[in-house]
C-alpha positions as CSV (number, residue, x, y, z in Angstrom):
1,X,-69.0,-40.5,-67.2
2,X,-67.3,-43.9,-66.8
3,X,-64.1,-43.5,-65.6
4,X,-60.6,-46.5,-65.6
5,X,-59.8,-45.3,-62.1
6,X,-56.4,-46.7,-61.7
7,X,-53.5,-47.5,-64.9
8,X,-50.6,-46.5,-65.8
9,X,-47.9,-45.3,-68.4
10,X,-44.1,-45.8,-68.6
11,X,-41.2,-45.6,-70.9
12,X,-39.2,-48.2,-70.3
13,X,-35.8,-48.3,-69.3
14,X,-34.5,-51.2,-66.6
15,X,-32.7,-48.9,-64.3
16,X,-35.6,-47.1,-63.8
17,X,-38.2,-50.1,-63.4
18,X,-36.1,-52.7,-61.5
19,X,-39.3,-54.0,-60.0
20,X,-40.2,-55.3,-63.3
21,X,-38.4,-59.1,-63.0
22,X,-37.7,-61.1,-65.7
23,X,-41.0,-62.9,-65.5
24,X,-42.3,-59.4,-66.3
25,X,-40.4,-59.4,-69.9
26,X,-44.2,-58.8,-71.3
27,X,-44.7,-55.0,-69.4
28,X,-40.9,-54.0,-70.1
29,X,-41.6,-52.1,-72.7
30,X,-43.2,-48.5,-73.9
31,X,-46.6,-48.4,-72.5
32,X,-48.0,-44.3,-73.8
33,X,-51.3,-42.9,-74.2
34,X,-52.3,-44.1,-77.7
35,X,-51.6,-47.9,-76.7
36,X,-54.3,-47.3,-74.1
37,X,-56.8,-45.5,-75.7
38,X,-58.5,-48.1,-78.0
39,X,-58.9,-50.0,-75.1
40,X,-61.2,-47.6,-73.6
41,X,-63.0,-46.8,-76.5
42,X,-63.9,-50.7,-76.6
43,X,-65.2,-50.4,-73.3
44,X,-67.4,-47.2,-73.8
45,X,-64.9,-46.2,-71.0
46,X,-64.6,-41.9,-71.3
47,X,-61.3,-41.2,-68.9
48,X,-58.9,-42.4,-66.8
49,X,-56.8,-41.8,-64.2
50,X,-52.9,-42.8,-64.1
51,X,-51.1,-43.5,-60.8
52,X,-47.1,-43.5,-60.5
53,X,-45.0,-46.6,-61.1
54,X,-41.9,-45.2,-59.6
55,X,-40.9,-42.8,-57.1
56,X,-39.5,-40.5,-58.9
57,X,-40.5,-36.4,-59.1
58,X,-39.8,-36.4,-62.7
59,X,-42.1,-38.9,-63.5
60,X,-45.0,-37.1,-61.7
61,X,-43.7,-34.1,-64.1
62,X,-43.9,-36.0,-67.3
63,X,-47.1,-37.7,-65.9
64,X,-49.0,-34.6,-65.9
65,X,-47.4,-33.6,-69.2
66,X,-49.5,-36.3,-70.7
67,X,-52.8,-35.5,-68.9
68,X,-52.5,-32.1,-70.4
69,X,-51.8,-33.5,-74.0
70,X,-54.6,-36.2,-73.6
71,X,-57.9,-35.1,-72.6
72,X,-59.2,-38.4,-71.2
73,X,-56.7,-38.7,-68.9
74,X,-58.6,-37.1,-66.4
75,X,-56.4,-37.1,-63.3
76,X,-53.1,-38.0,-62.3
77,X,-51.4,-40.0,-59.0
78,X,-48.1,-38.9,-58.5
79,X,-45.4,-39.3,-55.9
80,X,-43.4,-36.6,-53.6
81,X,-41.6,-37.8,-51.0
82,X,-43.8,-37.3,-48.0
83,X,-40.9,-37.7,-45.1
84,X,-38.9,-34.8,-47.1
85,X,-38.6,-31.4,-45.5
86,X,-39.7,-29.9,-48.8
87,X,-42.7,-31.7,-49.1
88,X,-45.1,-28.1,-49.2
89,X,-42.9,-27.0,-52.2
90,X,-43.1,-30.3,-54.1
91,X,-46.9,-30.5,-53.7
92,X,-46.8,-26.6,-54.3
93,X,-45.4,-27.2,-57.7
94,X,-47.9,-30.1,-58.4
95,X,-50.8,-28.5,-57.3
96,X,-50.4,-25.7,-60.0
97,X,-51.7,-28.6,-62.4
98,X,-55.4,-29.1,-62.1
99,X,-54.8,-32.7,-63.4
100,X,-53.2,-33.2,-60.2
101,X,-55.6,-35.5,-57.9
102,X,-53.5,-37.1,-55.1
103,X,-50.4,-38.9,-53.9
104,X,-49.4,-42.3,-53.7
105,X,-46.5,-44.0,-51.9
106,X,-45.2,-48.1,-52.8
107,X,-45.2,-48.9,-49.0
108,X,-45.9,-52.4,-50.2
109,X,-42.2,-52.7,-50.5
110,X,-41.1,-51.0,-46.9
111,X,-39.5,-53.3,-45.1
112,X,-41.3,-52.0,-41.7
113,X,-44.7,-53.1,-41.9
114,X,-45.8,-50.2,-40.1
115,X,-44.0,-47.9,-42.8
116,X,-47.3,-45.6,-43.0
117,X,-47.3,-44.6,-39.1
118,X,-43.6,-43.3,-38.9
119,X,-43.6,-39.2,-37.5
120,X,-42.2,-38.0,-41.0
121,X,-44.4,-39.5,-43.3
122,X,-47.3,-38.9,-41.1
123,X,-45.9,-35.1,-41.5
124,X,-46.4,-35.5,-45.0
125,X,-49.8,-36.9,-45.0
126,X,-50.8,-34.3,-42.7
127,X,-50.0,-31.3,-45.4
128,X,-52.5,-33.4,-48.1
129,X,-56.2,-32.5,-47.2
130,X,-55.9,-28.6,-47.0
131,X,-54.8,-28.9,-50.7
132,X,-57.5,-31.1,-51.7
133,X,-55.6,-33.6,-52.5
134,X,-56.1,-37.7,-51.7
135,X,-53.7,-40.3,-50.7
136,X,-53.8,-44.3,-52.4
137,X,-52.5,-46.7,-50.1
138,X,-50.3,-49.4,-51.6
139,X,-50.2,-52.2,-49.5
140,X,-49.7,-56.1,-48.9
141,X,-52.1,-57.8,-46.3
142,X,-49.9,-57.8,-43.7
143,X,-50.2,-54.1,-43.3
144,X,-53.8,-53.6,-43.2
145,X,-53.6,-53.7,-39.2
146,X,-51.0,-50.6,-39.7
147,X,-53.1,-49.4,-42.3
148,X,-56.0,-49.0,-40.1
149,X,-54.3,-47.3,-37.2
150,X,-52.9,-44.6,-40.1
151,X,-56.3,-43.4,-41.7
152,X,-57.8,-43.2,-37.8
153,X,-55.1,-40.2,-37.9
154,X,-56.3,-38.9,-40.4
155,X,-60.2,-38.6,-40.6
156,X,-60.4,-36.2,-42.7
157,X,-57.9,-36.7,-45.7
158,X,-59.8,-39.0,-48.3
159,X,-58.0,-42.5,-49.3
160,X,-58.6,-45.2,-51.3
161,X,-56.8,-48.6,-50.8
162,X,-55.3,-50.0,-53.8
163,X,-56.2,-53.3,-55.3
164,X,-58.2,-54.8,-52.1
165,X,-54.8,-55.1,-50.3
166,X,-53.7,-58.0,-53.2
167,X,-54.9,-60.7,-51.3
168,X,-53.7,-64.3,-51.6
169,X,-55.7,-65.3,-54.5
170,X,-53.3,-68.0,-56.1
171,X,-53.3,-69.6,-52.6
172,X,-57.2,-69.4,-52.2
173,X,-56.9,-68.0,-48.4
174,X,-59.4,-65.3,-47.8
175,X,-57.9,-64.5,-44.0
176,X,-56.5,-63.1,-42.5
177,X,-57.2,-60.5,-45.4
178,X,-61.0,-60.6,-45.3
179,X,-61.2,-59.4,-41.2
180,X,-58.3,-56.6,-42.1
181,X,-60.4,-55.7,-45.2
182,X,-63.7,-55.7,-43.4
183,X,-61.9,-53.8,-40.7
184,X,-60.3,-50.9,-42.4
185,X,-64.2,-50.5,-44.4
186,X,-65.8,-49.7,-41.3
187,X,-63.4,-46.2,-41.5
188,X,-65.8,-44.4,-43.9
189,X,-62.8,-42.3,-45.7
190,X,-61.5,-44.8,-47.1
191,X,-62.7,-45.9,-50.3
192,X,-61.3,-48.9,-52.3
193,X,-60.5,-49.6,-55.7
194,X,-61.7,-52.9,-58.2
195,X,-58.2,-53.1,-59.6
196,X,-55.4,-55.2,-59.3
197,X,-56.8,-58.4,-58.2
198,X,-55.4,-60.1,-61.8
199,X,-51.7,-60.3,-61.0
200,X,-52.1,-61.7,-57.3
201,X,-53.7,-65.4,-59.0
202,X,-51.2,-68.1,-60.9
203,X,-50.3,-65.9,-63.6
204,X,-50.7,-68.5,-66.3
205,X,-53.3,-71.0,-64.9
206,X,-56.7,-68.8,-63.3
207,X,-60.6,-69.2,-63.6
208,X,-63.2,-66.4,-62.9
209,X,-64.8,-67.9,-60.4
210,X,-61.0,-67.8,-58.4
211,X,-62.1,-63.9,-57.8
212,X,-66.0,-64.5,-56.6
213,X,-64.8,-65.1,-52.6
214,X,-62.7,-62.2,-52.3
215,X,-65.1,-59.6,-54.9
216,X,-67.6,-61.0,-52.4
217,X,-66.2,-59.6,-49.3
218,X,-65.0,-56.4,-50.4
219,X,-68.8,-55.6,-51.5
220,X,-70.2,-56.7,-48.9
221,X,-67.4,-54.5,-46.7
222,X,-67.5,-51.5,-48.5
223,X,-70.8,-51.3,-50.1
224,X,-71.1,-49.8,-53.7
225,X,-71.2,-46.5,-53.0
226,X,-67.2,-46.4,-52.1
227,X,-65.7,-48.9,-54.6
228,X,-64.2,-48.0,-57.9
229,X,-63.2,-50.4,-60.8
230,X,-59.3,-49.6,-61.8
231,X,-57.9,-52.1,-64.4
232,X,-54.0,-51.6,-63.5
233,X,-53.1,-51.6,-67.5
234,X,-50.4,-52.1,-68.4
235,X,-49.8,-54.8,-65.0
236,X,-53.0,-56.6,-66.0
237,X,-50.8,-57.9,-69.1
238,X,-49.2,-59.8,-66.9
239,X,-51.7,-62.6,-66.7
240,X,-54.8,-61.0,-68.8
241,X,-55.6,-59.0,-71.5
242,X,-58.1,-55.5,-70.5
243,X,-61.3,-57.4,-71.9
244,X,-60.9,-60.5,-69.9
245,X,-59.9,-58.5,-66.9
246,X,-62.8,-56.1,-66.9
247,X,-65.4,-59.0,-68.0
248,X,-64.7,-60.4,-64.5
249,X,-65.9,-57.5,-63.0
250,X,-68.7,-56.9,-65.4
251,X,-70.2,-60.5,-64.1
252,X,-69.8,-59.7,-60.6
253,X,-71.3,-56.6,-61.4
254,X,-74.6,-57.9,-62.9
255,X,-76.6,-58.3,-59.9
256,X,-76.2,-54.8,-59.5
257,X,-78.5,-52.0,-59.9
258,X,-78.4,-49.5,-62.8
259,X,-77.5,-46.8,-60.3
260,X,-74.7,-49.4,-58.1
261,X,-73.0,-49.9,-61.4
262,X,-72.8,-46.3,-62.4
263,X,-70.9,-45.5,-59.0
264,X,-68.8,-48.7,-59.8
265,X,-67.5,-47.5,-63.0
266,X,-67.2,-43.6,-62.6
267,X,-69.3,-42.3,-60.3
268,X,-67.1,-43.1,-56.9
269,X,-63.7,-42.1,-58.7
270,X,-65.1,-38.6,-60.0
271,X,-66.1,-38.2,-56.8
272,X,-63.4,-39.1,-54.8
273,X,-60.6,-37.3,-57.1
274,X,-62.8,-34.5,-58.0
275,X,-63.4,-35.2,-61.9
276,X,-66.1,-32.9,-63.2
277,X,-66.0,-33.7,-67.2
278,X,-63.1,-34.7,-69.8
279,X,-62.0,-31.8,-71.8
């Protein structure tokens, strides 16, 4: 089963998406199921999995409404708020949804780069594993020092991290992002997701080969066993089509082996959020 581990859906409306500037114009719009679709089918790609764009309980609601109307949308990301005193009954409510996979927070836009190791949220995170549920961490290289002090907490709730961190691609600077990234890989519960890498070059103005050093480390950090390839469509649009987007990782990906690529493209993420088959 090959498996888009990471995209996502929205109906537009700027009060809800005020993260989506004006340079943005091209992604504020509708972006549904059936605009999605075809673009798996081109890519022999059987399911996904979508992730929240805003933090919002109603969008987790009308997130897992669409899983359950579209059988390759295999899993769903949502966001509770993890520092609320109701926390249990929100994920309670969730977890009655078997599309329901994990959580995820934007703590890429906390002002306090050590965001994920405040007492409430931690009280949060700590409620995740006994439901079976996994946590995606959203963050900016800066946090991956706090980042790696969080998941040490937590050694047994599964995480992936989110777009390698977004490192500094448009500048062409691998550290301080390559030591953080080779840091937070030695915690083995932490798996990573191929995605997002796109939107962090000049927009307008990018080469493959401006991804090779940074693909290069996260391989080498993580090893293929816990990576999985995410194509952050609809925010890919942003500077690249899906084709282009995945056809960078299909060329890194050709020195693999048979097996390597299989856990690359499905294997890891059915895995990690507990995908069995598409319905």
């Amino acid at each position: 089963m090959r498996i888009d581990a990471h995209q996502h859906f929205w109906r537009y409306a700027p009060e809800l998406y005020g993260w989506m500037t004006e340079e943005m114009r091209v992604i504020r719009r509708d972006f549904l199921p059936a605009d999605l679709s075809h673009h798996l089918a081109a890519h022999d790609i059987d399911a996904s999995v979508t992730v929240q764009a805003r933090q919002d309980l109603q969008e987790t609601r009308w997130l897992l409404e669409l899983a359950a109307a579209n059988p390759f949308i295999a899993g769903v990301v949502g966001w509770v708020d993890l520092r609320s005193k109701d926390v249990e009954s929100q994920l309670d409510e969730f977890c009655a949804h078997a599309h329901f996979k994990g959580v995820r927070h934007v703590v890429q836009d906390e002002p306090d780069d050590e965001f994920l190791l405040g007492d409430d949220f931690c009280r949060g995170i700590a409620t995740l594993a006994s439901r079976g549920l996994t946590y995606d961490i959203l963050i900016y290289p800066k946090q991956l020092d706090a980042a790696c002090r969080f998941v040490d907490r937590f050694p047994e709730q599964p995480f992936v991290l989110d777009h390698v961190a977004k490192p500094p691609i448009a500048k062409g600077e691998l550290e301080p992002w390559a030591t953080g990234i080779r840091e937070l890989a030695r915690r083995e519960h932490v798996t990573c997701k191929v995605s997002g890498m796109l939107t962090e070059a000049h927009w307008t103005d990018w080469l493959p080969d401006d991804y090779m050093q940074y693909l290069e480390v996260v391989f080498e950090a993580f090893g293929t066993d816990r990576l999985m390839f995410g194509s952050d469509w609809p925010v890919c649009l942003l500077s690249s089509e899906y084709r282009p987007m995945k056809q960078i990782v299909d060329s890194f990906a050709e020195s693999l082996s048979e097996d390597e690529r299989a856990a690359l493209y499905g294997g890891t993420a059915a895995r990690f959020y507990g995908i069995e088959s598409v319905a």
